[in-house]
C-alpha positions in Angstrom: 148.0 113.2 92.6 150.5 114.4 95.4 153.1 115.1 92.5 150.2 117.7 91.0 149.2 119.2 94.9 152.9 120.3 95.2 153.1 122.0 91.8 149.4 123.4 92.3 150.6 125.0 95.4 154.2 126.0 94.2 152.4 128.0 91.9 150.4 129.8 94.0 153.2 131.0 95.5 155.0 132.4 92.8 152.1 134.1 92.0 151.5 135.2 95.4 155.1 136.6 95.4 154.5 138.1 92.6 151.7 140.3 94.0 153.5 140.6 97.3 153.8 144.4 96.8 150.4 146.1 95.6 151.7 149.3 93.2 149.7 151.8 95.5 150.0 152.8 98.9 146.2 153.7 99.2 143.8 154.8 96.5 143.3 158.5 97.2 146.3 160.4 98.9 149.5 158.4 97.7 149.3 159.2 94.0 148.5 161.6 91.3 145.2 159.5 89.2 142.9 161.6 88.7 140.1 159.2 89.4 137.2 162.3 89.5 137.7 165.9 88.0 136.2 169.1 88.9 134.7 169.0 85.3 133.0 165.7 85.7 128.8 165.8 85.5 128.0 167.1 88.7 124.5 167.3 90.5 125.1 169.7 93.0 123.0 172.8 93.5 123.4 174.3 97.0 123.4 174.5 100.4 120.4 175.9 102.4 120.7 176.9 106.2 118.6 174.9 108.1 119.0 175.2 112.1 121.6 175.5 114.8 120.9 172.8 117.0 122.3 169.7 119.2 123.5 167.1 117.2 126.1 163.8 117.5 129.2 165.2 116.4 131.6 161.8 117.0 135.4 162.9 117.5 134.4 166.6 117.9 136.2 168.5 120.5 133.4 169.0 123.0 133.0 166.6 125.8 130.9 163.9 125.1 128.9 163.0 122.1 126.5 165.6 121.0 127.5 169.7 120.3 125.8 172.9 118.9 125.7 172.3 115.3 125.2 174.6 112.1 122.7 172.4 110.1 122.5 173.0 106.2 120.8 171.0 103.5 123.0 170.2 101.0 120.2 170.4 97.6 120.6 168.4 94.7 119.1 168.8 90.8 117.9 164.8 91.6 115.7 166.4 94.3 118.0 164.5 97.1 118.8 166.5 99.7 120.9 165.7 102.5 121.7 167.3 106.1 125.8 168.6 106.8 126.0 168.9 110.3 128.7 171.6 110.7 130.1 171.6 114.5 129.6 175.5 115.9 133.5 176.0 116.3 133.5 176.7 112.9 131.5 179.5 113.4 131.4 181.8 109.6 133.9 179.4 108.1 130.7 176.3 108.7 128.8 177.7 105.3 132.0 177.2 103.2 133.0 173.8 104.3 129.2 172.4 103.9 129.5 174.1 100.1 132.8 172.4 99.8 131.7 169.0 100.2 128.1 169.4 99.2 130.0 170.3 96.0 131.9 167.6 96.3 128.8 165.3 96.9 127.1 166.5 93.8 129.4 163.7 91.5 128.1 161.0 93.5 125.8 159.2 91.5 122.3 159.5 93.0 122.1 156.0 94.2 125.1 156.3 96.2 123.6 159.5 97.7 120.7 158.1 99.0 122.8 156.1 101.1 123.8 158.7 103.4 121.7 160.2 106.1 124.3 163.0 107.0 127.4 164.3 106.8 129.5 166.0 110.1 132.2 168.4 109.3 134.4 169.0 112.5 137.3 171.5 113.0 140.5 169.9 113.7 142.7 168.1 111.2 142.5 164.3 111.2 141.6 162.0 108.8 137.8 161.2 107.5 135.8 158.7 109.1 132.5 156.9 108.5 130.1 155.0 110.4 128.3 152.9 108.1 125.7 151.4 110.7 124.7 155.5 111.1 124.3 156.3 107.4 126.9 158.9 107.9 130.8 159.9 107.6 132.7 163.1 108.8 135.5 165.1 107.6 137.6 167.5 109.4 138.3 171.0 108.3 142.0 171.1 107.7 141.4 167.8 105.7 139.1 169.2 103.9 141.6 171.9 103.2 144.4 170.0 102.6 142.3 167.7 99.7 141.0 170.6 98.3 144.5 171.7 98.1 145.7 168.2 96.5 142.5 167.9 94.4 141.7 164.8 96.2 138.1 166.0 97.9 135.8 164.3 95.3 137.9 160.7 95.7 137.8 160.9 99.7 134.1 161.7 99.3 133.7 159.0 97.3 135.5 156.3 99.0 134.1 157.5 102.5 130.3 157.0 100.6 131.0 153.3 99.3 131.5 152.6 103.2 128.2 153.6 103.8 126.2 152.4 100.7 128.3 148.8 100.1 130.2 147.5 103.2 127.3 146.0 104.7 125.2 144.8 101.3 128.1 144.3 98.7 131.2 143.8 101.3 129.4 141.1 103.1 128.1 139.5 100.6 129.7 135.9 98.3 130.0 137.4 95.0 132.9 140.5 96.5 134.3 137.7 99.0 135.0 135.0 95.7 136.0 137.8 93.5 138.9 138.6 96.8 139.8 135.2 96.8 139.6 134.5 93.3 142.2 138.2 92.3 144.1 136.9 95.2 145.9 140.1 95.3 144.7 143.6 96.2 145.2 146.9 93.9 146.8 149.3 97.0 148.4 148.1 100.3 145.7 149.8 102.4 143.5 147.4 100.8 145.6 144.6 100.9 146.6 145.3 105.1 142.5 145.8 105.2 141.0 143.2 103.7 137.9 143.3 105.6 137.6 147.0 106.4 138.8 148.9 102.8 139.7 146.3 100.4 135.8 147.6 98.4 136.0 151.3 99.3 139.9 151.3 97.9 138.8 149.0 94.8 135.5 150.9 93.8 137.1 153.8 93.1 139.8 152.5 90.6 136.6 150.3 89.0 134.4 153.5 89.1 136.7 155.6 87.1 137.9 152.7 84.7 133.7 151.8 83.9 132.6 155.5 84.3 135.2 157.7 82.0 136.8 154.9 80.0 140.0 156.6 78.8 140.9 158.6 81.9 143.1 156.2 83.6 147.0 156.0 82.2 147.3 152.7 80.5 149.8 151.7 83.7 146.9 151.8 86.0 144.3 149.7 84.0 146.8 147.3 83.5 147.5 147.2 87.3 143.7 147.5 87.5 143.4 144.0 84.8 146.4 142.7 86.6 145.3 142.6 90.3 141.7 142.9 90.6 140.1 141.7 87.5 137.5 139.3 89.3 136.6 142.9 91.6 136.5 144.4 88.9 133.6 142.5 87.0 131.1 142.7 90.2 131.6 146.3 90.8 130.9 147.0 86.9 127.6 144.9 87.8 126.8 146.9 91.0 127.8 150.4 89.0 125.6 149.4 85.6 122.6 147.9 87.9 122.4 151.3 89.4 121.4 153.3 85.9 122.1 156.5 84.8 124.5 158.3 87.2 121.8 160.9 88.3 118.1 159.9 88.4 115.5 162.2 89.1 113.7 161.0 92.5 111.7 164.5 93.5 111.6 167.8 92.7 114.7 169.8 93.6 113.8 172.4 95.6 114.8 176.0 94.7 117.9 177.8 95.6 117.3 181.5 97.2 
């Protein structure tokens, strides 16, 4: 019994050494996968001015939490609509930077969309940020710029979205903790060094990609994908197919003018 302990455990860490160095830094800005494309199915229609207004604008450059804001609604075909909260700094540029990512947005599949509340755009260039808890994330300008720039806008969106709509349901839950344990390896080293905070967001895009456009991904990356997170894999093909088609009418989408 000991004899089969030892070699039980030996074994382990081979393959633990084995996976010792995911083959990804993270899962949108280190490499060139093209997880989403410009030309994918996109639900987008427009951006409508709504206000300018007081609103929480976290890591904005004004003192304390709340700023004058340039609030558009970001319309969808699916009738979803959802408020960007652009921070007034950005004066004429705020229009453009709420198309950009309301663009940006319109891939989302509609059940990922009606997790979010709101979006704040902020001038400055640091990286994105979510806040589950709020229903919300933000983005920066020159970020948004330099993704643009790198064609990386529609991954960041996404990842930044999976935050919100799965870390507290999903990320929380049994199935995602056994399938961690069970893979015992993570697919980028953001996840792997973030376990807790961006092991789902880094893995749901590689699995989102792999189950939504079968053939994109280089036959490299699925086999990284088969190799290191197969049991993540399976549940976030459950959570993706459970959620139907990827746009679903839920209202009328209101008209553009």
């Amino acid at each position: 019994m000991m004899k089969r302990f030892v070699m039980a455990a030996m074994m382990t860490l081979v393959a633990a050494s084995a996976f010792a160095n995911p083959p990804y830094r993270n899962s949108v800005a280190s490499n060139d996968i093209a997880f989403i494309t410009s030309d994918d199915p996109n639900n987008f229609n427009c951006v409508a001015f709504i206000e300018t207004g007081e609103r929480e604008m976290p890591k904005g450059p004004q003192d304390g939490l709340f700023a004058e804001a340039h609030v558009y609604e970001a319309r969808f075909d699916d009738g979803l609509n959802i408020e960007l909260w652009v921070h007034h700094q950005l004066g004429d540029l705020a229009v453009g930077y709420a198309g950009k990512v309301g663009l940006a947005m319109g891939h989302l599949p509609t059940r990922m969309r009606q997790t979010l509340n709101h979006v704040v755009i902020l001038p400055g260039d640091e990286a994105a940020f979510e806040e589950a808890g709020g229903g919300f994330f933000g983005m920066f300008a020159g970020n948004i710029d330099t993704r643009i720039s790198n064609d990386d806008l529609e991954e960041t969106v996404f990842h930044e979205t999976v935050h919100v709509a799965l870390d507290r349901t999903l990320g929380r839950g049994a199935a995602w903790r056994a399938a961690q344990q069970a893979d015992g390896d993570a697919i980028t080293r953001y996840a792997a060094e973030n376990l807790d905070r961006e092991d789902l967001a880094e893995s749901a895009l590689f699995a989102y990609a792999y189950h939504a456009t079968p053939g994109r991904l280089d036959d490299s990356v699925v086999r990284n994908i088969h190799d290191r997170m197969p049991n993540r894999l399976e549940v976030l093909r459950q959570v993706f197919e459970e959620n139907g088609p990827r746009f679903q009418q839920i209202a009328p989408a209101k008209p553009c003018s």
